[in-house]
C-alpha positions in Angstrom: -38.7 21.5 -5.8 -34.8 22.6 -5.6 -34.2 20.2 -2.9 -35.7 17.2 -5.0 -33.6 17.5 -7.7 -30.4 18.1 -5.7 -31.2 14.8 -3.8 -31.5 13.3 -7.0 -28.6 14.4 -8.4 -26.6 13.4 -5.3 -28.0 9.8 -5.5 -26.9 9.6 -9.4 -23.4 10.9 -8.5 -20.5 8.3 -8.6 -19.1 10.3 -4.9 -22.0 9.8 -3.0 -22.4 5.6 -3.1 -18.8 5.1 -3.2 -19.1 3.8 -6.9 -15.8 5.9 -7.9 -14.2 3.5 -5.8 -15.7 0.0 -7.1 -15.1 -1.5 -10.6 -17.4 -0.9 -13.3 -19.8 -3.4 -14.1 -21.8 -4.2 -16.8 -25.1 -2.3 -16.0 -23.0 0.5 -15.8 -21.6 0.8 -19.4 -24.3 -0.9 -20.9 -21.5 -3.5 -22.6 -18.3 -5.3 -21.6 -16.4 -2.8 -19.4 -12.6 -4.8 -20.3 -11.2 -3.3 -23.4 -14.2 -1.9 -24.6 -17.3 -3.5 -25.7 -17.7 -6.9 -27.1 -14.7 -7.8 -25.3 -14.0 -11.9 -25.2 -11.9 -14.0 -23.3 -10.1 -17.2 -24.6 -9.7 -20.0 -21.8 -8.4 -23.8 -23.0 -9.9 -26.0 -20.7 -7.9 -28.3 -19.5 -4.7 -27.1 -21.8 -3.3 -24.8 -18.9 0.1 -24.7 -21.4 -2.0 -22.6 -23.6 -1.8 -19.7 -21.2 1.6 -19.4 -20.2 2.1 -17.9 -24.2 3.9 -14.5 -24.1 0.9 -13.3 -25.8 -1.0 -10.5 -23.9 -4.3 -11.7 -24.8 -4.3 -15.0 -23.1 -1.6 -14.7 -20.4 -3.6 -14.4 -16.8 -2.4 -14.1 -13.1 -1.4 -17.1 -11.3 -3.7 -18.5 -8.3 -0.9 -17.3 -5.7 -3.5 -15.5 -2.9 -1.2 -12.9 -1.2 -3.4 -10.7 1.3 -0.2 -9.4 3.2 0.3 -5.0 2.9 4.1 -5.2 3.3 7.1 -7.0 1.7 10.9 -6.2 3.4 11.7 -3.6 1.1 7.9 -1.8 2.1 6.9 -2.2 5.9 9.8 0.9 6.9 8.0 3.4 4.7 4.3 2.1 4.5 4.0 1.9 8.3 6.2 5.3 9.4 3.6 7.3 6.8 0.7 5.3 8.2 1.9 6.0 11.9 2.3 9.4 10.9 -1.1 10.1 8.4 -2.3 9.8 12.1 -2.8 13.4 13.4 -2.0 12.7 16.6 1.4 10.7 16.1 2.0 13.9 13.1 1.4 16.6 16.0 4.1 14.8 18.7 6.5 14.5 15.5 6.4 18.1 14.8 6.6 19.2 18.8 9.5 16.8 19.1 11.5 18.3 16.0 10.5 21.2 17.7 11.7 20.4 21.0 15.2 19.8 19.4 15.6 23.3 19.3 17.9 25.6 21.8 14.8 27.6 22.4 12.3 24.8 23.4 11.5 24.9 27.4 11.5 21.1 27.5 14.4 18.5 27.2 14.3 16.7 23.9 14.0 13.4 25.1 10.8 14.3 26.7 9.0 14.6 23.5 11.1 11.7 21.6 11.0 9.4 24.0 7.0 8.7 24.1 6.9 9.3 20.3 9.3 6.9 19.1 7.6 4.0 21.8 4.0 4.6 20.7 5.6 4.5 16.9 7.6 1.6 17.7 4.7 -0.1 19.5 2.0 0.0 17.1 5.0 -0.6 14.4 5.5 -4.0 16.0 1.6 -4.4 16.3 1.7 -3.9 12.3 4.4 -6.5 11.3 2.6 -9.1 14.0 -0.4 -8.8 12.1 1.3 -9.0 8.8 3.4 -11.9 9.7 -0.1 -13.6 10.7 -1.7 -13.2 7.6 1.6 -14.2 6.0 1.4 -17.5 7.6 -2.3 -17.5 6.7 -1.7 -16.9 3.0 1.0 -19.9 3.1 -1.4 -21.9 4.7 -3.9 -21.4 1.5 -1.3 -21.6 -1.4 -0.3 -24.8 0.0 -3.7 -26.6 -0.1 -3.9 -29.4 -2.2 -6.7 -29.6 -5.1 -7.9 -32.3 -7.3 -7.2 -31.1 -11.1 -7.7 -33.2 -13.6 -4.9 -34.5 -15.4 -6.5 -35.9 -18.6 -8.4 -39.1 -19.7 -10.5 -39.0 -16.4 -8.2 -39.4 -13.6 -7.6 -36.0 -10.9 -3.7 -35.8 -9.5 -3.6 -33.2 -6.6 -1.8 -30.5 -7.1 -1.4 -27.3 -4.3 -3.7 -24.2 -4.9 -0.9 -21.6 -6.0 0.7 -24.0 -8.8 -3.3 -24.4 -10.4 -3.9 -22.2 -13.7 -6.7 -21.0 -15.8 -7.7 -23.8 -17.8 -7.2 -26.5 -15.4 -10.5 -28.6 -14.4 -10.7 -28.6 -10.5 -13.1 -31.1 -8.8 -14.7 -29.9 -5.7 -15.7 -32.5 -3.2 -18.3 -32.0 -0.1 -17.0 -29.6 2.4 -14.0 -28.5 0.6 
């Protein structure tokens, strides 16, 4: 009988099916989840100058699709604590401040040496794969989309520049 209802309670906890870690829905609440319940959103179709008001209620993110993890200013200190988050990579940085040391039987540049080219290495692995999904995300934003401009004709217009309100025609494969 204990056992049952431990199971049960596991199951129900948010831990357990990685719910802490997804949004809330609406099953969840049992109402609208974004700024409490009964909460509304006001799009103007086709009147995308509606939305680029200063007011917070109707101002919305633009369509720029960015699925890059560093910028300039971020890839020195996001990559040297992923590197070292790695226990491995942690363990040669500790024996090679360590090995700096008077005391340490080995040479210094022993334990630096292999530490800062298996840092460097996968560092360069990082920004190569960053720099590909770069290009990749230019590659989207640039796109070109039918969007209707008003009185039944579509202009194309590239995917970042598009905003909520605007009609967008989706042809066959597209």
């Amino acid at each position: 009988m204990g056992g049952r209802r431990i199971r049960s309670r596991i199951r129900k906890s948010h831990f357990y099916t990685f719910r802490c870690l997804r949004p809330k829905t609406l099953d969840d609440q049992g109402g609208h989840v974004i700024n409490g319940p009964g909460y509304t959103r006001i799009v103007h179709c086709n009147q995308p100058h509606m939305h680029l008001t200063t007011t917070k209620l109707l101002r919305y993110r633009s369509n720029y699709v960015s699925t890059t993890r560093y910028n300039m200013l971020t890839f020195l200190p996001k990559c040297l604590y992923e590197q070292f988050h790695r226990v491995a990579n942690f363990y040669f940085l500790v024996a090679a401040i360590l090995s700096v040391f008077p005391l340490s039987p080995f040479n210094k540049w022993s334990m630096i040496a292999p530490l800062v080219f298996v840092v460097g290495l996968s560092m360069g692995k990082e920004a190569l794969e960053d720099w590909r999904r770069f290009m990749q995300d230019v590659e989207v934003n640039s796109r070109k989309a039918s969007v209707h401009r008003g009185s039944g004709d579509f202009g194309r217009r590239v995917w970042k520049k598009i905003r909520v309100g605007d009609i967008v025609r989706v042809d066959k494969d597209q």
